[in-house]
C-alpha positions as CSV (number, residue, x, y, z in Angstrom):
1,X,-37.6,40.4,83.5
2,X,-39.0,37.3,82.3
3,X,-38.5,34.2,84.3
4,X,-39.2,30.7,84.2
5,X,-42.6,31.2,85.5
6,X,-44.7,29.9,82.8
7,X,-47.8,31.9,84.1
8,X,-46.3,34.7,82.8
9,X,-47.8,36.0,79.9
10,X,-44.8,38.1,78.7
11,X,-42.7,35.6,76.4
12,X,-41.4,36.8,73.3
13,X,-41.1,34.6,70.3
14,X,-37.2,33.7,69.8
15,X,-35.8,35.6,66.9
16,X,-33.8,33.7,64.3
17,X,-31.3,36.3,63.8
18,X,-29.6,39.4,65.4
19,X,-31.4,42.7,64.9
20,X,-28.6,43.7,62.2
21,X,-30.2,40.9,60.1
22,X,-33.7,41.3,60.6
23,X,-35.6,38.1,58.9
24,X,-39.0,36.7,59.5
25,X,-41.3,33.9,58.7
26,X,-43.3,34.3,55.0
27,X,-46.6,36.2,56.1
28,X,-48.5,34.9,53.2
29,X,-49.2,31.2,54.1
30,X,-45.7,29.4,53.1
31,X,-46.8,30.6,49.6
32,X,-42.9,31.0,47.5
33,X,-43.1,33.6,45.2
34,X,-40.7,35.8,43.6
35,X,-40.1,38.9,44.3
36,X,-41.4,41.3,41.1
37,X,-38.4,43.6,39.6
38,X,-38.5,47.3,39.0
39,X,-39.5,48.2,36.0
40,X,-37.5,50.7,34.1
41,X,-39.4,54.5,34.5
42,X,-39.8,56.4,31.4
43,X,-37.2,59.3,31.2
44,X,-38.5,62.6,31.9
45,X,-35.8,65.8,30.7
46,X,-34.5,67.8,33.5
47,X,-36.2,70.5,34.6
48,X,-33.8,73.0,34.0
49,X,-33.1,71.6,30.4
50,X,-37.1,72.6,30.1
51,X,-35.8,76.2,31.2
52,X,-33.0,76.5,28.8
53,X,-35.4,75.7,25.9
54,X,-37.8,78.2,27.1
55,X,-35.6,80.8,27.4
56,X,-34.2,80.4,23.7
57,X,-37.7,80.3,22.9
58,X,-38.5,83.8,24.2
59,X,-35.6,85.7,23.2
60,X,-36.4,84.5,19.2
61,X,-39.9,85.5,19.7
62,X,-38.8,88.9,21.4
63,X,-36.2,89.1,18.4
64,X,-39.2,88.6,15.8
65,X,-41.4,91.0,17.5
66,X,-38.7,94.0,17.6
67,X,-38.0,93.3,13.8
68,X,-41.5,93.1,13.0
69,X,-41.9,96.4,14.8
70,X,-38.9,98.2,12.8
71,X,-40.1,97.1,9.5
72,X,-43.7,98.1,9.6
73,X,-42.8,101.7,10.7
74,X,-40.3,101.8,7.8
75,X,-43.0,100.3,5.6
76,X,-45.8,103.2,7.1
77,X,-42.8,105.5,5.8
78,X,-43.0,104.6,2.7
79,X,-46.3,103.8,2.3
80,X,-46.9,107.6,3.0
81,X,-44.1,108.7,0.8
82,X,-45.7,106.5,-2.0
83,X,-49.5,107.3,-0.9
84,X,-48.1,111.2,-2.1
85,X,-46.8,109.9,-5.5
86,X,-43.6,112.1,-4.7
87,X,-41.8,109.3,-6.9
88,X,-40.9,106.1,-7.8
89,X,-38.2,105.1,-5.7
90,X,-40.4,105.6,-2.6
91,X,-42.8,102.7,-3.8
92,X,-39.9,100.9,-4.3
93,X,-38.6,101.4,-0.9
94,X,-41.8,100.1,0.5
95,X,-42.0,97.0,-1.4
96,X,-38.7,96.3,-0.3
97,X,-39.3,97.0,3.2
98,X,-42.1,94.7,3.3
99,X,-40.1,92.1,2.3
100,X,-37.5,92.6,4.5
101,X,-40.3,92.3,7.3
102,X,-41.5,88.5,5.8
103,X,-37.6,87.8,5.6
104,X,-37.7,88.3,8.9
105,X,-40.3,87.3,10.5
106,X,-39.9,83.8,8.3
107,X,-36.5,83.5,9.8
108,X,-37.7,84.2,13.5
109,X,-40.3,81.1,12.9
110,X,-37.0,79.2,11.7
111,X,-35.3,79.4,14.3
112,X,-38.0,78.9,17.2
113,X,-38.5,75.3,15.0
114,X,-34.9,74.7,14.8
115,X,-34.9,74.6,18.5
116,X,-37.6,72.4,18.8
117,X,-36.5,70.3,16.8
118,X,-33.3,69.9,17.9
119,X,-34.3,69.4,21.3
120,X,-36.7,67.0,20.5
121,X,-34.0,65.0,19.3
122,X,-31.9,65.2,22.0
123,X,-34.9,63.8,24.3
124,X,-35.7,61.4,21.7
125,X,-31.4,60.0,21.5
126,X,-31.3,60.0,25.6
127,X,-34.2,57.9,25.6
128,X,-33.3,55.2,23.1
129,X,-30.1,55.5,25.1
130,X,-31.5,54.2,27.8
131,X,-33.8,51.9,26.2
132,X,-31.0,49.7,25.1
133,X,-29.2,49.8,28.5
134,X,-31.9,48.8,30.1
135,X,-32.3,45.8,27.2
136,X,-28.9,44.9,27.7
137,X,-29.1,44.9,31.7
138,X,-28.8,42.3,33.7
139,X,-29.9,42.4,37.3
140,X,-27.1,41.4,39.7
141,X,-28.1,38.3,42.1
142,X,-29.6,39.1,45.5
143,X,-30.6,37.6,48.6
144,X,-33.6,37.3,49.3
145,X,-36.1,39.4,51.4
146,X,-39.0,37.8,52.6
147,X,-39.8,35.2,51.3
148,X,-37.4,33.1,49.1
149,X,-38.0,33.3,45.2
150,X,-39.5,31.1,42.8
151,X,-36.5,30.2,40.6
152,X,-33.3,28.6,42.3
153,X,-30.7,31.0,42.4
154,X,-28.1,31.4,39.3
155,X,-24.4,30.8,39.7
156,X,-24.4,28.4,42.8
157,X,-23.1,25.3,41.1
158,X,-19.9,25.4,42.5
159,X,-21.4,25.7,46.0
160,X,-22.9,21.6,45.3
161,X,-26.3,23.0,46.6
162,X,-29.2,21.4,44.7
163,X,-30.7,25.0,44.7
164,X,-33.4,23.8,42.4
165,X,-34.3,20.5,44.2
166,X,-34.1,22.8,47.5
167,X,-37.3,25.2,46.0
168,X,-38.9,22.2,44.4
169,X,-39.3,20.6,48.0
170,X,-40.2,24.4,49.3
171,X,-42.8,25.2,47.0
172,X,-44.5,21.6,46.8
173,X,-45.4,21.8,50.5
174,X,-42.5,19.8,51.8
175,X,-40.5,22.4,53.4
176,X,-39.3,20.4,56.1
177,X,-37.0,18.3,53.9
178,X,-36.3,21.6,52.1
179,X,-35.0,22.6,55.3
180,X,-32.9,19.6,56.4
181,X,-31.2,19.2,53.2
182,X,-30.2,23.3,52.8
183,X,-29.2,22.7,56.7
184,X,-26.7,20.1,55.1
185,X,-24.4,22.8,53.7
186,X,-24.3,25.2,56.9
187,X,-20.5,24.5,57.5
188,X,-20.0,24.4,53.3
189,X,-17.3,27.1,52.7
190,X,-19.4,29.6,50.7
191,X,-18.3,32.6,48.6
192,X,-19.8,35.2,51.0
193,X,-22.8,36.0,48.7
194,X,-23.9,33.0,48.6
195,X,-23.5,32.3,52.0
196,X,-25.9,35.3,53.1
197,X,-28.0,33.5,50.4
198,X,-28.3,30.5,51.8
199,X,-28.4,32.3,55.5
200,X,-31.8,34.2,54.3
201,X,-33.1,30.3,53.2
202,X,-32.6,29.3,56.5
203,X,-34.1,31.9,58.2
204,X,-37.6,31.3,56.4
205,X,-37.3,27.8,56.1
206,X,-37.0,27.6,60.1
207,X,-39.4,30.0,60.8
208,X,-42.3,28.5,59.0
209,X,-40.8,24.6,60.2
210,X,-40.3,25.0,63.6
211,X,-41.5,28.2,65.2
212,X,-44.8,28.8,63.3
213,X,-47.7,27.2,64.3
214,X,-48.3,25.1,61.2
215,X,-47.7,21.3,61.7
216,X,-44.1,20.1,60.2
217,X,-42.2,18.6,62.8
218,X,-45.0,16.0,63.4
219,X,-47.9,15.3,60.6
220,X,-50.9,15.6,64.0
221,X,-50.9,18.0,66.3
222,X,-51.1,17.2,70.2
223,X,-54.5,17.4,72.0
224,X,-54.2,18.5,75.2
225,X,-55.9,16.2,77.9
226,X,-57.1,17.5,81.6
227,X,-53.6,16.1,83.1
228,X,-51.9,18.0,80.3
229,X,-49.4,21.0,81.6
230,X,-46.9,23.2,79.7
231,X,-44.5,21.7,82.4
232,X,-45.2,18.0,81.6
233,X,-45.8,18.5,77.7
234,X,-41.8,20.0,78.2
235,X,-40.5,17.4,80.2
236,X,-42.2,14.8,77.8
237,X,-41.1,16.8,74.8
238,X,-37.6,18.2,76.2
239,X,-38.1,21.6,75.1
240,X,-38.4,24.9,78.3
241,X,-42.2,25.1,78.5
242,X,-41.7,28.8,77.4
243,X,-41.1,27.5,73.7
244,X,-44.2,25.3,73.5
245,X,-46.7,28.6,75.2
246,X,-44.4,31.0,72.7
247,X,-45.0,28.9,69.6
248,X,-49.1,27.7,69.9
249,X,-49.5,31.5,72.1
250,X,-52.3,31.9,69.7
251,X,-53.8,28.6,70.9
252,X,-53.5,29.0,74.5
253,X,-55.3,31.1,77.0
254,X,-54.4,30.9,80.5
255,X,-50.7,29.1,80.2
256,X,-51.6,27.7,83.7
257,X,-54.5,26.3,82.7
258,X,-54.9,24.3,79.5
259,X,-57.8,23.8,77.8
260,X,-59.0,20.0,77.2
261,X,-59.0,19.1,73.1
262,X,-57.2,22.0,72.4
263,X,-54.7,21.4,69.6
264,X,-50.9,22.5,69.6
265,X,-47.8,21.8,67.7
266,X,-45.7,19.3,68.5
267,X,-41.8,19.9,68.8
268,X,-39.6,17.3,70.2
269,X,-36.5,18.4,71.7
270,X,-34.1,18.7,72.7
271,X,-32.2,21.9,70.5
272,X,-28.8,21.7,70.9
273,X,-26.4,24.5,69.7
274,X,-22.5,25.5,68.3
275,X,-20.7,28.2,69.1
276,X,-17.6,29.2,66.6
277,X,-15.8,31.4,68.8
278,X,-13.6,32.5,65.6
279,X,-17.0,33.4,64.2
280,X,-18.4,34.9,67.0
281,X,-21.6,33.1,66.6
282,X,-24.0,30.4,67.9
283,X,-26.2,28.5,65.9
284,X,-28.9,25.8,66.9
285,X,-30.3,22.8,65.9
286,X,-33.1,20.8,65.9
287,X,-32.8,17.0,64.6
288,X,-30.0,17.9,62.3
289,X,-32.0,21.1,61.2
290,X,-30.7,24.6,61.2
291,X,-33.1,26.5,63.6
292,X,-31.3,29.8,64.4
293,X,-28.4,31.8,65.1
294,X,-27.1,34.3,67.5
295,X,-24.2,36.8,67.9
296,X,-21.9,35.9,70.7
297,X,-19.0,37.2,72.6
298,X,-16.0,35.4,74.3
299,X,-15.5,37.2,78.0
300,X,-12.5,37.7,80.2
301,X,-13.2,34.7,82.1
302,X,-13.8,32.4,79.4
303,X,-9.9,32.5,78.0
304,X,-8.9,29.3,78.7
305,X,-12.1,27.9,76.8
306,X,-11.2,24.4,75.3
307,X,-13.2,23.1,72.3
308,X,-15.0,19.9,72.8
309,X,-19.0,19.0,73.5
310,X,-20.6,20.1,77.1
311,X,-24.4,19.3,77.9
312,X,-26.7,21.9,79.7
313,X,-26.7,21.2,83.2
314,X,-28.8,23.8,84.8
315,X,-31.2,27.1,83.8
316,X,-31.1,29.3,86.1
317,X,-32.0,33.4,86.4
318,X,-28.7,34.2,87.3
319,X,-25.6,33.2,88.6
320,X,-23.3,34.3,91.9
321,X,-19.9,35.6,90.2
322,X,-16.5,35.4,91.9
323,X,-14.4,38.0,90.7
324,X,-10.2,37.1,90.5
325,X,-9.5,38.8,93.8
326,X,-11.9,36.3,95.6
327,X,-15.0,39.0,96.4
328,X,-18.6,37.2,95.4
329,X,-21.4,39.3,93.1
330,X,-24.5,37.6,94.1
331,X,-26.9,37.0,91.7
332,X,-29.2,39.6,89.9
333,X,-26.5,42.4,91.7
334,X,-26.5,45.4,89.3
335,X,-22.6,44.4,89.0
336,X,-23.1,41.1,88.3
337,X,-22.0,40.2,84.3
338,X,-23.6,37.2,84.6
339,X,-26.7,39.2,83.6
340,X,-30.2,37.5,84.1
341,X,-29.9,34.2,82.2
342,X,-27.2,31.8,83.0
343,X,-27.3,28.4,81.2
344,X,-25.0,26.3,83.2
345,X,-22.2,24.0,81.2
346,X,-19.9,22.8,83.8
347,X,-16.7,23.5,84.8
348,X,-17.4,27.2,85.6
349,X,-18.7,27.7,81.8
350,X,-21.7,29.2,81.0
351,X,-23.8,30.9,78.4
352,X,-25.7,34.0,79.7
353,X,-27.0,37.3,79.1
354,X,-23.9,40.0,79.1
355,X,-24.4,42.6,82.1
356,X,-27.2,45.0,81.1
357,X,-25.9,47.4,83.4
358,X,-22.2,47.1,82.3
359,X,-20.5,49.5,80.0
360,X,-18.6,49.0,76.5
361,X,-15.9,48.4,78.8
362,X,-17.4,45.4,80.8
363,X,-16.3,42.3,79.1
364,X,-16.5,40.2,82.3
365,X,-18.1,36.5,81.9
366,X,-17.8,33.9,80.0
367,X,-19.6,33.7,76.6
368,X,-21.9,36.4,76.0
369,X,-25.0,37.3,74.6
370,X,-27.3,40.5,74.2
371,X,-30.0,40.9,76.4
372,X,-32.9,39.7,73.9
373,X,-30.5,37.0,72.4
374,X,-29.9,35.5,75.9
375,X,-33.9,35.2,76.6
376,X,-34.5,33.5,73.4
377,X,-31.5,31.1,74.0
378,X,-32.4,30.2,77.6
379,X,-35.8,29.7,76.1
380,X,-35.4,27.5,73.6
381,X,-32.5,25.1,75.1
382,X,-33.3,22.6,77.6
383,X,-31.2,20.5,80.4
384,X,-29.7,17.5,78.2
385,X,-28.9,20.2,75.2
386,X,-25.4,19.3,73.7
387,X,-23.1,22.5,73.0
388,X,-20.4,21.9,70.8
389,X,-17.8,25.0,71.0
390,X,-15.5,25.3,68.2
391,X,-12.1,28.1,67.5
């Protein structure tokens, strides 16, 4: 399990949103675009409306064939009658029997084009049909999926978001002040559409401000000296030296030994976070700015919780739990539901990883987190964080 040990080289960059939300920083350089609609597909008949026509198709050819093959022998008849000049009305029974066969076969050709036709009409009305419906549709509004579109988003004015001062910013290269005003309306009462909307927004917007590697939070990048460590670069900046090594990862070799004039990113601390317990959710912060969120869960033990601000107090892998009847679970026990991340805020409150070990029916601790959740959390606040918790 990962530790504080910044030697390690087995940190995970901290995910913005629960795995039921997956979201993740553009890939294509910060470049906005929108997202291109599906165009509408020609439309094809179904193949067993192609089989229906078929068949009707063969049984007016077999029915021309069979006639066809009556009336010629009648018209050999007579033709042999007549070819004996017996009489008259034998000629005359020929002639008409050849006309019966053109009758016929004229009337067999009818009705083979009559189905075409008619067919070819139906494909032809089915089509315009859904010509016009798809000239009269109108796509209904959606969230975002990886990167946020061009255009501001229709319908939002009641929401008071400058949706199109928000992509101006984001698409002009300023997308930290994109960020901090969109971060402005976090608590805004949203119709819930709009609200996963703005949630995708955020998502992006942090990703590419604060954990990629490109240089918002300060206009000049740090260059490490030979006193330089991830520990003192943490201290100075207040962030866990786990977030500096996981953001500029691609930057740094050895995380115990930096590399004089090597550049890195720059992100002054400290994050600080709220947890809405009638939510069930904790979201950080950094300067104002919205910089991720997390699913959380209220334990047994944390009942009595009062709403107010705490500070982070201590980090530490783990935490010694003293169950009601007085019997101590030391730390990193397989019992233990104070999992592997405890992040100490006084007065027997904590935020820390929910047992791994436990079962659905474990709801020990105080407030919880998944096991990936709690890593990223303990990585990214520091000792001095402020916690607000709200009901």
């Amino acid at each position: 399990p990962p530790t504080t040990d910044t030697t390690s080289s087995g940190f995970e960059p901290p995910r913005l949103v629960p795995p039921s939300e997956p979201s993740a920083p553009p890939s294509n350089g910060g470049q906005f675009v929108a997202q291109p609609q599906t165009e509408m597909q020609p439309v094809t008949p179904p193949e067993f409306a192609n089989q229906a026509v078929d068949q009707m198709q063969d049984f007016a050819r077999q029915q021309k064939n069979s006639l066809e093959q009556a009336t010629s022998g009648f018209a050999a008849q007579g033709n042999n009658l007549a070819g004996t000049e017996i009489m008259q009305p034998a000629r005359d029974a020929s002639d008409m029997l050849d006309q019966s066969r053109t009758d016929v076969s004229n009337r067999a050709d009818q009705m083979v084009n009559d189905i075409q036709d008619q067919y070819g009409q139906a494909v032809a009305d089915a089509g315009q049909f859904m010509a016009d419906s798809a000239a009269s549709f109108t796509p209904p509004d959606a969230a975002p999926t990886g990167t946020p579109p061009a255009a501001a988003p229709e319908n939002v004015a009641s929401a008071e978001i400058d949706w199109n001062g928000i992509n101006e910013l984001a698409s002009s290269g300023q997308p930290r002040m994109a960020l901090a005003k969109l971060s402005e309306h976090y608590q805004t009462q949203l119709p819930q559409d709009q609200r996963l909307q703005m949630l995708e927004w955020l998502d992006l917007l942090a990703g590419k401000v604060i954990y990629s590697t490109e240089h918002h939070l300060q206009t000049r990048p740090h260059v490490i000296t030979e006193n330089d460590t991830l520990e003192s670069l943490g201290a100075a900046w207040q962030v866990p030296p786990q977030l500096i090594y996981n953001v500029n990862r691609s930057k740094i070799g050895d995380p115990a030994n930096l590399v004089p004039g090597t550049e890195l990113k720059v992100i002054d601390g400290p994050f600080n976070a709220v947890v809405n317990l009638q939510r069930q959710e904790m979201t950080l912060f950094l300067a104002g700015m919205y910089a991720g969120r997390f699913p959380v869960e209220l334990g047994e033990d944390g009942g009595g919780i009062e709403h107010g601000d705490f500070m982070v107090r201590q980090k530490q892998p783990g935490k010694d739990y003293v169950d009601p009847s007085g019997q101590t679970i030391a730390a990193g026990a397989g019992d233990n539901p104070y999992g592997r991340f405890w992040i100490e805020l006084g007065e027997n409150l904590g935020i820390h990883e929910a047992n791994p070990q436990g079962g659905p029916g474990d709801r020990r601790g105080s407030i919880r987190l998944g096991s990936r959740d709690a890593q990223d959390v303990f990585g990214i606040l520091s000792n001095g964080s402020q916690v607000t918790i709200t009901r």
